[in-house]
RODO-2510 file (C-alpha; in nm, 4 decimals, decimal comma):
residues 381
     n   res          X          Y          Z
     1     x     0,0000     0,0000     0,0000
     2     x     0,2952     0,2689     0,0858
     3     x     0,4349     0,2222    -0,2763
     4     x     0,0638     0,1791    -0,4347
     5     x    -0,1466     0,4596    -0,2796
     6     x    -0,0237     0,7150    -0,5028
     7     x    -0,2022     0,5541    -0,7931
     8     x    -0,4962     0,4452    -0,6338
     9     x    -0,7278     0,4123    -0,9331
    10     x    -0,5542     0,1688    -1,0810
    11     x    -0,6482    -0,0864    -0,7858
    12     x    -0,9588     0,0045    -0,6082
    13     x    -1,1788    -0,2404    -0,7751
    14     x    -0,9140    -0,5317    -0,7318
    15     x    -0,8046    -0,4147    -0,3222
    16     x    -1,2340    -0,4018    -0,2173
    17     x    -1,3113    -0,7162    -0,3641
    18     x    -0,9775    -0,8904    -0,2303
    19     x    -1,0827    -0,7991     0,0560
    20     x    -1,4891    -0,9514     0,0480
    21     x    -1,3447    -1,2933     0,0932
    22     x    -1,2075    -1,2234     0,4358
    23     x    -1,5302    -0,9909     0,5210
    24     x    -1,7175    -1,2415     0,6453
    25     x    -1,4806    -1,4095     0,9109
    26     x    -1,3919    -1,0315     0,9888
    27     x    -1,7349    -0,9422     1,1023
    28     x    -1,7441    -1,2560     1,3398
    29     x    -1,4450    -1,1712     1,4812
    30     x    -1,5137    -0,7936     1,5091
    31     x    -1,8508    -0,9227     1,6787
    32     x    -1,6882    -1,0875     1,9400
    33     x    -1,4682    -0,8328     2,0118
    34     x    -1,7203    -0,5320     2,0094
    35     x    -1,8987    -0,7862     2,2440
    36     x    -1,6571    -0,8511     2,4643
    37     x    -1,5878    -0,4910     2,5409
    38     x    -1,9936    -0,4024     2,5792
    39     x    -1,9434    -0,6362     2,8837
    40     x    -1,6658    -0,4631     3,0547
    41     x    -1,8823    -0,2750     3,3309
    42     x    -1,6422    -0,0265     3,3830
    43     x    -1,6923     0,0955     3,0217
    44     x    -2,0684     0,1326     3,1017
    45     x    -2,2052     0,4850     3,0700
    46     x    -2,3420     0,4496     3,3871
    47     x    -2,0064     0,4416     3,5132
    48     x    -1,9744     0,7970     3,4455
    49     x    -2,1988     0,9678     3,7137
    50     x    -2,3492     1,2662     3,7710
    51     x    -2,0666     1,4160     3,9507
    52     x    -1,8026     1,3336     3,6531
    53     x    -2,0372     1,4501     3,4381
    54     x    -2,1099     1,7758     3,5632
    55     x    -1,7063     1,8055     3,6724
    56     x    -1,5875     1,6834     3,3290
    57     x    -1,7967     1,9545     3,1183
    58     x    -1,7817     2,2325     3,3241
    59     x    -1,3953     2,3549     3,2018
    60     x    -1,5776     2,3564     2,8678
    61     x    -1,8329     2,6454     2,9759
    62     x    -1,6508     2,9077     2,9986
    63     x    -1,6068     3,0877     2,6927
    64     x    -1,5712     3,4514     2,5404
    65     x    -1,7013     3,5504     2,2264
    66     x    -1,4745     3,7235     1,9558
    67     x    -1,6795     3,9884     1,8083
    68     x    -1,7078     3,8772     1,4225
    69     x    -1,6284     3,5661     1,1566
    70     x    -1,2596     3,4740     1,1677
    71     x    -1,3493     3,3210     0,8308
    72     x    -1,6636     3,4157     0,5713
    73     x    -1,7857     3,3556     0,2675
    74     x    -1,5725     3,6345     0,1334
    75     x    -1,2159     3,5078     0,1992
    76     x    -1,1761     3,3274    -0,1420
    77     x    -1,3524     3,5642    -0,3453
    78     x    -1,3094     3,3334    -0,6783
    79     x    -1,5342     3,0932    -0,5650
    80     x    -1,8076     3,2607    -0,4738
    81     x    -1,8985     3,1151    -0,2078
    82     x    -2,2478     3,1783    -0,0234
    83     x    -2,1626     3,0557     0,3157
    84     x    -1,8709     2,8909     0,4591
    85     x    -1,8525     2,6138     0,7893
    86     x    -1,7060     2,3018     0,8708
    87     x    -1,3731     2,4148     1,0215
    88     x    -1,0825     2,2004     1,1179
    89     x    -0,7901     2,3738     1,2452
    90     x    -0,4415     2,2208     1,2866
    91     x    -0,0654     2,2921     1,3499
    92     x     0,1230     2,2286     1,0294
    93     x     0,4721     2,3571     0,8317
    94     x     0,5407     2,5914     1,2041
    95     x     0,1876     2,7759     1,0946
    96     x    -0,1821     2,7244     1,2136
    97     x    -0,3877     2,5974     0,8710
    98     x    -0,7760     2,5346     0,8419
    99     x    -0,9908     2,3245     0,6708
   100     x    -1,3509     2,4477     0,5634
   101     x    -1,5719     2,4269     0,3490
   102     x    -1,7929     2,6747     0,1417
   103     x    -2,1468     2,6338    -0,0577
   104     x    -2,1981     2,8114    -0,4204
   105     x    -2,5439     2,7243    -0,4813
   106     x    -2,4309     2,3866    -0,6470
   107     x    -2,2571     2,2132    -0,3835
   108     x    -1,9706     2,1983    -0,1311
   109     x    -1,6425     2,2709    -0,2032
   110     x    -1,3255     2,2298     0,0370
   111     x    -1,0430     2,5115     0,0957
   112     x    -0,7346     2,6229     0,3185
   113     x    -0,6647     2,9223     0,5119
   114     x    -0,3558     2,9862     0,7235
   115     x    -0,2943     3,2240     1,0214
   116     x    -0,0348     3,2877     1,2347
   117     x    -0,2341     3,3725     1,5796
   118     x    -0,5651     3,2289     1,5143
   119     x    -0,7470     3,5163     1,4940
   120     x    -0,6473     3,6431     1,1371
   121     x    -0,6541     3,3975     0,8215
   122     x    -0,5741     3,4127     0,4674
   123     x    -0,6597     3,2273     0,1729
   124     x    -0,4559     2,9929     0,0996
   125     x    -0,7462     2,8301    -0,1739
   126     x    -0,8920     2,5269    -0,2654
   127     x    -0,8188     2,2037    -0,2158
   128     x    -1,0836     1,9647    -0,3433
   129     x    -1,3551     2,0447    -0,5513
   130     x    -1,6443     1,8532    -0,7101
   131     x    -1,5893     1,5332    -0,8312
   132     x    -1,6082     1,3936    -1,2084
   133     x    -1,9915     1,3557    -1,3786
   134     x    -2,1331     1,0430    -1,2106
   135     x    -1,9117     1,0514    -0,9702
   136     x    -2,0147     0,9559    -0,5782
   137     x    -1,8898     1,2966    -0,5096
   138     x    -1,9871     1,5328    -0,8171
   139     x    -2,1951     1,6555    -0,5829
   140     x    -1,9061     1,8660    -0,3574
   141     x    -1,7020     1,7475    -0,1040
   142     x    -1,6045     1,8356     0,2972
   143     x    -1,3280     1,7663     0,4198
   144     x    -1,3639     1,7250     0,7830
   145     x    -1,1850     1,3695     0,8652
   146     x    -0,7982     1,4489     0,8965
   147     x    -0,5915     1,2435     1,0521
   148     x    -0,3942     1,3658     1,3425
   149     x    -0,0922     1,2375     1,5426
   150     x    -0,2563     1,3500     1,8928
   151     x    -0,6031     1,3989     2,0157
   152     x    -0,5102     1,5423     2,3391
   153     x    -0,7117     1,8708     2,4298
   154     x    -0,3787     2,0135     2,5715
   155     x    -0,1829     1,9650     2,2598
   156     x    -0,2361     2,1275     1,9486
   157     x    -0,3117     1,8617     1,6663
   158     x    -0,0897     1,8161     1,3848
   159     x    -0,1181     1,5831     1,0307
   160     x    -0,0075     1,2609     1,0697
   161     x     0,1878     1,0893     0,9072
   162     x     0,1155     0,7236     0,8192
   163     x     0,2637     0,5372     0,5256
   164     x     0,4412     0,8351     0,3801
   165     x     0,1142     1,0402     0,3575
   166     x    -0,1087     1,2338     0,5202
   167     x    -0,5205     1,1343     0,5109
   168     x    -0,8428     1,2802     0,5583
   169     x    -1,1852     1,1379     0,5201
   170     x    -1,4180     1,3912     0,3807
   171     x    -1,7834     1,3919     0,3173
   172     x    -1,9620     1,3790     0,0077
   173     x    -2,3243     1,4286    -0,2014
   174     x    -2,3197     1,3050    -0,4995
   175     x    -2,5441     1,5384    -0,6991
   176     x    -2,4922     1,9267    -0,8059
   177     x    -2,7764     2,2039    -0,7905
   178     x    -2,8126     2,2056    -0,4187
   179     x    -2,7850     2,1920    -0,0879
   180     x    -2,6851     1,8426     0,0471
   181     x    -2,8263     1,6424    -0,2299
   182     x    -2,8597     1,2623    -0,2658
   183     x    -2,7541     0,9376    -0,0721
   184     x    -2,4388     1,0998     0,0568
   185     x    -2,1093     0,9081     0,1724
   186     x    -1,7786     0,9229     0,2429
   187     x    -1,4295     0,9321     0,0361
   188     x    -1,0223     0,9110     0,1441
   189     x    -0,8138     1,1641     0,0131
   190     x    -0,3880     1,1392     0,0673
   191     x    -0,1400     1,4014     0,0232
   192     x     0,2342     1,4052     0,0496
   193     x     0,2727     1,7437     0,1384
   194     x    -0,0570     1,8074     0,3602
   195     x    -0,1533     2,1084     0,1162
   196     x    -0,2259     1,9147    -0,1677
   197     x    -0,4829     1,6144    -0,2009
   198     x    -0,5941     1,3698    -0,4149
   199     x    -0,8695     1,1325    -0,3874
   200     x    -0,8153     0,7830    -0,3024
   201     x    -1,0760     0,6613    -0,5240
   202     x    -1,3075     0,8482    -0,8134
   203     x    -1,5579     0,5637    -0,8165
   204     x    -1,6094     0,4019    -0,5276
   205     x    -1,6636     0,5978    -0,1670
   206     x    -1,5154     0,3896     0,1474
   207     x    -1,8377     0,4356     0,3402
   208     x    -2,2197     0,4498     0,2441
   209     x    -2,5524     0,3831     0,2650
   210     x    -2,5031     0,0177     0,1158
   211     x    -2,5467    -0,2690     0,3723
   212     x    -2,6165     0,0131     0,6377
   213     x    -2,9117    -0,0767     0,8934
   214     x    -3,2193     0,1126     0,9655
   215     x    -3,0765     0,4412     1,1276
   216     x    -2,8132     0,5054     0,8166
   217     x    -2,9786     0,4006     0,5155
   218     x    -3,1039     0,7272     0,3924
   219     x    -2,7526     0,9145     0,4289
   220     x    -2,4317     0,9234     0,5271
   221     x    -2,2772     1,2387     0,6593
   222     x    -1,9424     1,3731     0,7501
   223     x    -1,6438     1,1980     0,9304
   224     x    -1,4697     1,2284     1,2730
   225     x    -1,1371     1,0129     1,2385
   226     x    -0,9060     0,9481     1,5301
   227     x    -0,6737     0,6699     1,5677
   228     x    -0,6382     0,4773     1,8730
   229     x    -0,4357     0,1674     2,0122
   230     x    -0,3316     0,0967     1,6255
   231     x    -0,7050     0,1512     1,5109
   232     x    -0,9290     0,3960     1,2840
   233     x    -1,2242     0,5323     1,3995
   234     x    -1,4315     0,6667     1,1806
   235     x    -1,7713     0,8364     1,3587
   236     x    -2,0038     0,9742     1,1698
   237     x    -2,3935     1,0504     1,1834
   238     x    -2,6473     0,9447     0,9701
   239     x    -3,0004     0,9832     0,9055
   240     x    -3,2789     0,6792     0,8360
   241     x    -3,6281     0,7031     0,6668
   242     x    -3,7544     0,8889     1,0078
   243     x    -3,5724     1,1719     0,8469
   244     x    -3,3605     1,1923     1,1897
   245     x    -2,9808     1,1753     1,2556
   246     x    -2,8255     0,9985     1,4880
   247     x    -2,3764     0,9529     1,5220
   248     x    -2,2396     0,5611     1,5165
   249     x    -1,8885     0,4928     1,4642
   250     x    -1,6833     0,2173     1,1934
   251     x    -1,3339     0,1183     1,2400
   252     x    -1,0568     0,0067     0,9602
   253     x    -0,6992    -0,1128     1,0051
   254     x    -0,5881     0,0591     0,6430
   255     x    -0,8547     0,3652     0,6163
   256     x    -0,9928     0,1731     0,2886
   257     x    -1,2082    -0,1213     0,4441
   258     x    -1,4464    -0,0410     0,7277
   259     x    -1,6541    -0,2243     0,9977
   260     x    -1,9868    -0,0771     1,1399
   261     x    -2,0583    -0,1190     1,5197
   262     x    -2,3055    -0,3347     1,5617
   263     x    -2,4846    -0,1859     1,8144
   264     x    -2,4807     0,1502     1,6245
   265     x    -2,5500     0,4310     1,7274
   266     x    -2,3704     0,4803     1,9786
   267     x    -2,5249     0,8571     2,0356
   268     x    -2,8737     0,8664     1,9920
   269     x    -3,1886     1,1485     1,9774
   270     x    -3,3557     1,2181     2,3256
   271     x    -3,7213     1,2994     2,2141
   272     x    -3,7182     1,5113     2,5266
   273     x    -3,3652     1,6813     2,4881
   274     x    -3,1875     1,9275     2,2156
   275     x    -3,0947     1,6668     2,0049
   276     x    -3,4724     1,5331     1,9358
   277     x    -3,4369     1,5594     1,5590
   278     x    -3,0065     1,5904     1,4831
   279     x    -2,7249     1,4336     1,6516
   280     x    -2,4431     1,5373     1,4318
   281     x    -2,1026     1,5959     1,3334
   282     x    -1,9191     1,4735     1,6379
   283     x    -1,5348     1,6234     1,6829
   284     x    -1,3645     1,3409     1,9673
   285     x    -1,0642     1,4542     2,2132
   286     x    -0,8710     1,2745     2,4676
   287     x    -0,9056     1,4348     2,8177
   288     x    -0,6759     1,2921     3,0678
   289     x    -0,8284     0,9326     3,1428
   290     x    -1,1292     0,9985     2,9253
   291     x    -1,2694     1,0911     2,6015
   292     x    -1,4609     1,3939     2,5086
   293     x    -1,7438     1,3939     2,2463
   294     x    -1,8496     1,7477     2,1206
   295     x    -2,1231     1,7308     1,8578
   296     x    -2,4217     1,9217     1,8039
   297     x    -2,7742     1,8849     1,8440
   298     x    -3,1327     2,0326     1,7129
   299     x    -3,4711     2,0106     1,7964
   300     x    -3,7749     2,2755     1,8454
   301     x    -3,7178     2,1824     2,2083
   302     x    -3,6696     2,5947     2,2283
   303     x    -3,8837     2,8522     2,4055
   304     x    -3,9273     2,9622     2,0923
   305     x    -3,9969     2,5919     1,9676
   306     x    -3,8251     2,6227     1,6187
   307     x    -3,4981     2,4679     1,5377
   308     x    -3,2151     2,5544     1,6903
   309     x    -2,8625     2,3682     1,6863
   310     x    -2,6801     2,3775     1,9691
   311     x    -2,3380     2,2155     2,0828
   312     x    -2,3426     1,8977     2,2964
   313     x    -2,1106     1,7107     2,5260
   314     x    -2,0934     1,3302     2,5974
   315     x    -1,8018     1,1285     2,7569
   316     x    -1,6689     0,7964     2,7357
   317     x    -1,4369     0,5395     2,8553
   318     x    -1,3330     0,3282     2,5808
   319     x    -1,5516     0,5078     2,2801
   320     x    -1,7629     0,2958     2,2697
   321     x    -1,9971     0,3329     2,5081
   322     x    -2,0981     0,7519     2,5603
   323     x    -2,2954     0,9318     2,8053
   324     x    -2,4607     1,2804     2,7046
   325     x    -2,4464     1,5953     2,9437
   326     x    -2,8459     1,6973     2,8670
   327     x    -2,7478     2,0860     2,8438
   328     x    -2,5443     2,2372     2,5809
   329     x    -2,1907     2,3785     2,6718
   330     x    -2,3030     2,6942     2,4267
   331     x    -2,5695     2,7621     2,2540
   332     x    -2,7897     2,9241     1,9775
   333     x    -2,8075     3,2598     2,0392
   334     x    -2,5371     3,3642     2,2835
   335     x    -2,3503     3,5960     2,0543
   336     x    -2,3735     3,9466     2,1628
   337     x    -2,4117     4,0374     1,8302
   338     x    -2,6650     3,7740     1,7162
   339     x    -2,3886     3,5792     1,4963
   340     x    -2,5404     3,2490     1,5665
   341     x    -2,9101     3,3113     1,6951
   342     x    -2,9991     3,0302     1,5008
   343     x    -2,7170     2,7606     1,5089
   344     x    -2,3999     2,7376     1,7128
   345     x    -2,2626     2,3976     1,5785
   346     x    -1,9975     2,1762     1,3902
   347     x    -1,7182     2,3106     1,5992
   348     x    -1,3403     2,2663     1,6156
   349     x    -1,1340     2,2831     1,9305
   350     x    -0,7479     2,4057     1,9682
   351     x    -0,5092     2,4429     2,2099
   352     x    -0,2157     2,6988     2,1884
   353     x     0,0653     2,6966     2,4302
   354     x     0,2061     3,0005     2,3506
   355     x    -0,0642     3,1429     2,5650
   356     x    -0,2253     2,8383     2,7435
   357     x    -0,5639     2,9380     2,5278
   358     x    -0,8246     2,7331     2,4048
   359     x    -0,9704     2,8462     2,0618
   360     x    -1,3489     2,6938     2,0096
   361     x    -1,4025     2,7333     1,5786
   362     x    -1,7971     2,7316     1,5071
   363     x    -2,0358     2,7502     1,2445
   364     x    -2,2553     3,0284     1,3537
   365     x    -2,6022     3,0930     1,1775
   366     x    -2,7513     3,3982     1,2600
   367     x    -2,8053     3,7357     1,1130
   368     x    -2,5243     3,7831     0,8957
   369     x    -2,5701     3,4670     0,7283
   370     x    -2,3317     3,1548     0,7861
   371     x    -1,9845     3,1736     0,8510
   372     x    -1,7001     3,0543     1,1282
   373     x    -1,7065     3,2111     1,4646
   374     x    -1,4897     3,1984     1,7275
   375     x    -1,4996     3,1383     2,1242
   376     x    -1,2141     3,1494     2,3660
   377     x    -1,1229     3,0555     2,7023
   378     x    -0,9433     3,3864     2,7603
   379     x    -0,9599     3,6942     2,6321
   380     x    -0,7776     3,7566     2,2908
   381     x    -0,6819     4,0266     2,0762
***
């Protein structure tokens, strides 16, 4: 595969179906073992009580709003973007980068911008656009999946490398002329450099609705990936014929071929609670002995009752097994300048040393349209 990868067309029909021979002695084995660990009682959810709970989220409370966007719909002016979201924000080459994306009225599209404090970006323009006619991704891509060497929430993430290249799963629609049209899925994209990608595949997507049970088999949304203990985890949400979305997880030993949990999912809607209708885009972090699920969640569970998204907080063990904090850690509508009265969501969190600062990246929805906000857990100039 190290040698290979860089052509990857050339094999993806021959490495999937190499692979369906061993797929079915996989899944009993990966049954077992998914087993196993749903019967270690100290992985239980219950585990976690009320007193963890409320002591584990509270450090994530405390924020302060920056005034505007740090990005918007305006910073690569070529494309034309309408709105911008999805950030992902990294240490790479000694300089902080992001990955977004931005919607033209067709479809998604992924970029780059760089900054040197955080607070101010530049273009540095785009890095994956809509795939070929037919395509599983014509319909625009997101690339919100990198792989990164640390998941720590005191360290500042950077690429990894594995195999001589860097990765990211992104997101995908397959049609054009829309927002968020068709099945949806997910693709693989390498790079050697970690500023310019290329797509695993052009024809076939390594996850989708295909084979998926009741709760996924509408569409497929965007990836979280982390590795862990020489494993891929891939979470993702999903939404069934109830029109809801909910967040399960798959896990891979080569990024390429994937196995669903099968007790998916693993975070589900709370008719009562603010993720009734979405449970979405979940971003995972290590925290000391623990793991830290931020995701958001919507419902018309509002005073106002319409939708709102707001960001959510669940914990876990051994990922696998996640308990949910009920109240947001921020929500809809806190901006003092009504940036995100209607979502606060899909968030990205960063550490910098330099001055022991967290930096929370948004997508805030409010009254000047859709763009990337910024909290932070001291003030900043």
């Amino acid at each position: 595969m190290k040698k290979q990868v860089t052509n990857p067309n050339s094999r993806e029909i021959r490495d999937l179906a190499n692979k369906t021979v061993l797929n079915g002695f996989v899944l009993i084995i990966s049954l077992f073992c998914f087993s196993a660990l749903s019967q270690d009682k100290g992985a239980s959810p219950m585990a976690i009580n009320d007193s963890l709970l409320h002591s584990w989220s509270r450090p994530y409370r405390q924020w302060i709003y920056y005034p505007g966007y740090v990005v918007d719909a305006g910073l690569e002016k070529k494309l034309h973007f309408e709105m911008v979201d999805g950030p992902n924000v990294y240490r790479h080459n000694d300089r902080w980068h992001m990955l977004y994306f931005g919607y033209d009225g067709k479809g998604y599209q992924s970029c780059l911008a760089v900054s040197e404090d955080l607070i101010h970006w530049r273009p540095a323009g785009l890095v994956m656009s809509y795939g070929e006619p037919h395509a599983f991704d014509h319909g625009g891509v997101v690339m919100v999946g990198p792989l990164f060497d640390d998941n720590n929430v005191q360290t500042p993430p950077r690429l990894k490398n594995w195999q001589d290249h860097y990765w990211v799963l992104y997101g995908c629609y397959p049609i054009q002329g829309g927002y968020e049209l068709g099945q949806g899925g997910q693709g693989l994209a390498w790079s050697e450099d970690g500023l310019k990608w290329n797509r695993y595949s052009k024809k076939v997507p390594i996850l989708s609705i295909g084979k998926g049970a009741a709760w996924e088999n509408r569409v497929i949304y965007s990836p979280c990936l982390i590795e862990h203990e020489g494993q891929f985890w891939n979470f993702y949400n999903a939404k069934g014929k109830n029109g809801k979305e909910q967040i399960g997880f798959a896990t891979s030993k080569d990024l390429i071929s994937w196995k669903r949990y099968p007790d998916n999912p693993v975070i589900k809607n709370n008719a009562d609670g603010y993720d009734a209708l979405l449970a979405a885009d979940a971003e995972i972090y290590r925290d000391k002995d623990h793991w830290v699920m931020f995701y958001f969640g919507a419902s018309r569970n509002n005073p106002d009752q319409q939708v709102h998204a707001h960001t959510m907080v669940a914990f876990s063990y051994d990922l696998i097994h996640w308990r949910k904090h009920p109240e947001p850690i921020f929500k809809a509508g806190g901006h003092p300048q009504g940036l995100d009265n209607t979502h606060a969501h899909n968030i990205s969190l960063i550490y910098n040393p330099e001055n022991d600062t967290h930096y929370m990246f948004y997508c805030a929805v409010g009254d000047q349209g859709r763009g990337i906000g910024l909290l932070t857990s001291k003030p900043v100039e």
